[in-house]
C-alpha positions in Angstrom: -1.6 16.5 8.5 -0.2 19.8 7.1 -0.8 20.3 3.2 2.5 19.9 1.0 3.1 23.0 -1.1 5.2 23.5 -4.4 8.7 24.1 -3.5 8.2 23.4 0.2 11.1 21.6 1.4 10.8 18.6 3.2 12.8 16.0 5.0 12.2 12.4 4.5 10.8 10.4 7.2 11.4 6.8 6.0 14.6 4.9 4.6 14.3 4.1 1.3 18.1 2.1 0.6 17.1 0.8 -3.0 17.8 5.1 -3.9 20.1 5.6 -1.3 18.1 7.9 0.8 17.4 7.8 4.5 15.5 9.5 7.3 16.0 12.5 7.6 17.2 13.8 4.2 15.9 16.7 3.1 15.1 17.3 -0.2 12.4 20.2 -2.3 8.7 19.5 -4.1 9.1 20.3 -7.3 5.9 18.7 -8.3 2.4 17.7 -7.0 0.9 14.5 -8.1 -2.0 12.5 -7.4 -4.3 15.3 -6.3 -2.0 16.2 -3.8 -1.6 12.9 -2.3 2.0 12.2 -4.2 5.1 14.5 -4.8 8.1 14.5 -6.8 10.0 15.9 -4.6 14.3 16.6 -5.7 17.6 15.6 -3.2 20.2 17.8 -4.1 24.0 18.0 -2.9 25.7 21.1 -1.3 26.4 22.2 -4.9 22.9 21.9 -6.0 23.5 19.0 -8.2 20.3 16.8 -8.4 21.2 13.1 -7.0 18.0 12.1 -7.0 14.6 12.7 -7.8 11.4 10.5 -7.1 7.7 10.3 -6.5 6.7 10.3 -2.5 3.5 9.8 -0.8 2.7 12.9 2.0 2.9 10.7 4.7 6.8 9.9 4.0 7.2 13.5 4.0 7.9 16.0 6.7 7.4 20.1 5.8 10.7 21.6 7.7 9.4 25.0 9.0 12.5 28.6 9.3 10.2 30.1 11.8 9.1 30.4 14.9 6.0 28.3 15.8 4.6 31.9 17.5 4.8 33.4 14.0 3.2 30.9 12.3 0.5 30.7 14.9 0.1 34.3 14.2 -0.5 34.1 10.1 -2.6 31.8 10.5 -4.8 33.3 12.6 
């Protein structure tokens, strides 16, 4: 499992209907907790308005990459 960084942004990878939020909704770690094992992590709207913000575990959480696999591969390395 890849390690969750501050401000990575992440999709969600479970529904969670008592908040209103379902799979695939992407949201931004705006805080570590638990020794890295929780994150408070921020769903905003299209005019960055917060809608909802909550503690996750890692493995609801998916780390959405910009680049190419190849180029990660390569800093890595």
């Amino acid at each position: 499992m890849e390690n969750i960084k501050l401000f990575d942004i992440v999709a969600l990878m479970v529904d969670l209907p008592e908040y209103n939020l379902w799979c695939g909704q992407v949201g931004t770690v705006v805080e570590i907790l638990a020794h890295g094992q929780a994150f408070e992590v921020e769903f905003s709207d299209n005019d960055g308005r917060t809608y909802e913000s909550l503690g996750l575990r890692a493995d609801q959480l998916l780390v959405l990459h910009y680049e190419p696999l190849l180029a990660r591969e390569l800093v890595t390395a």
